[in-house]
C-alpha positions, -999 to +999 in steps of 0.1 A: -278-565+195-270-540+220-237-554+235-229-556+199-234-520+194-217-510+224-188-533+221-187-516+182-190-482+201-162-492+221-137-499+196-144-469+177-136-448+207-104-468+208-097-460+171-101-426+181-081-419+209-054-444+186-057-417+160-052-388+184-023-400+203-006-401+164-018-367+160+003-357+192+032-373+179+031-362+145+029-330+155+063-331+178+085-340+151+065-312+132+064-330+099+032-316+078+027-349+061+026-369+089+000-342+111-021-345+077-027-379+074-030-382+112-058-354+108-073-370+080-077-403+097-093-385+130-116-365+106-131-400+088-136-415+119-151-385+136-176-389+107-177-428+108-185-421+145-212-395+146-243-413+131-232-442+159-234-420+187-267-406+178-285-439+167-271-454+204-288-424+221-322-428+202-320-463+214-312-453+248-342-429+250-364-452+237-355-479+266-359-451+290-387-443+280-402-478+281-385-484+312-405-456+327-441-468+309-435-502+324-431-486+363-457-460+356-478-494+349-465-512+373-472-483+398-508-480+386-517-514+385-498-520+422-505-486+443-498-503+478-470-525+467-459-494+455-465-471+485-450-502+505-420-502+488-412-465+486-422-466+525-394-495+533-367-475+512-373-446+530-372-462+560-339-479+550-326-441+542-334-428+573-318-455+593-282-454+573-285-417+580-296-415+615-262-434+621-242-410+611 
């Protein structure tokens, strides 16, 4: 479901930037049917995109959120592995720096 939803995303953003490069064109030739309809089209699909946008970042937050829960968990249930791990990365870090 989500690579559905971003795939969906990702051709309304493509509709969009479709509907603004008209707009540019129309508005060279200056013809005020042409910029209307152009404008008309980017307004509906500004409003078509909208609701999208904000239902993908709910989602988004919600699997951040989880994603932290499950490593606040993790980290609770695990404390050394933890402290281990953080330990080697930093360890890791201050190697690749130290070369420099």
């Amino acid at each position: 479901m989500d690579a559905e939803l971003t795939q969906k995303l990702v051709a309304d953003y493509k509709v969009l930037v479709t509907d603004a490069e008209e707009l540019i064109k129309a508005t060279t030739s200056q013809s005020t049917e042409k910029i209307a309809e152009a404008r008309a089209r980017m307004q509906q699909a500004l409003l078509d995109l909208k609701p999208r946008l904000a239902n993908a970042e709910a989602m988004l937050k919600d699997k951040a959120r989880e994603a932290a829960s499950a490593a606040d968990e993790y980290v609770h249930d695990n404390p050394w592995v933890a402290m281990g791990a953080a330990a080697g990365l930093g360890m890791v870090v201050g190697l690749l720096i130290g070369r420099r």
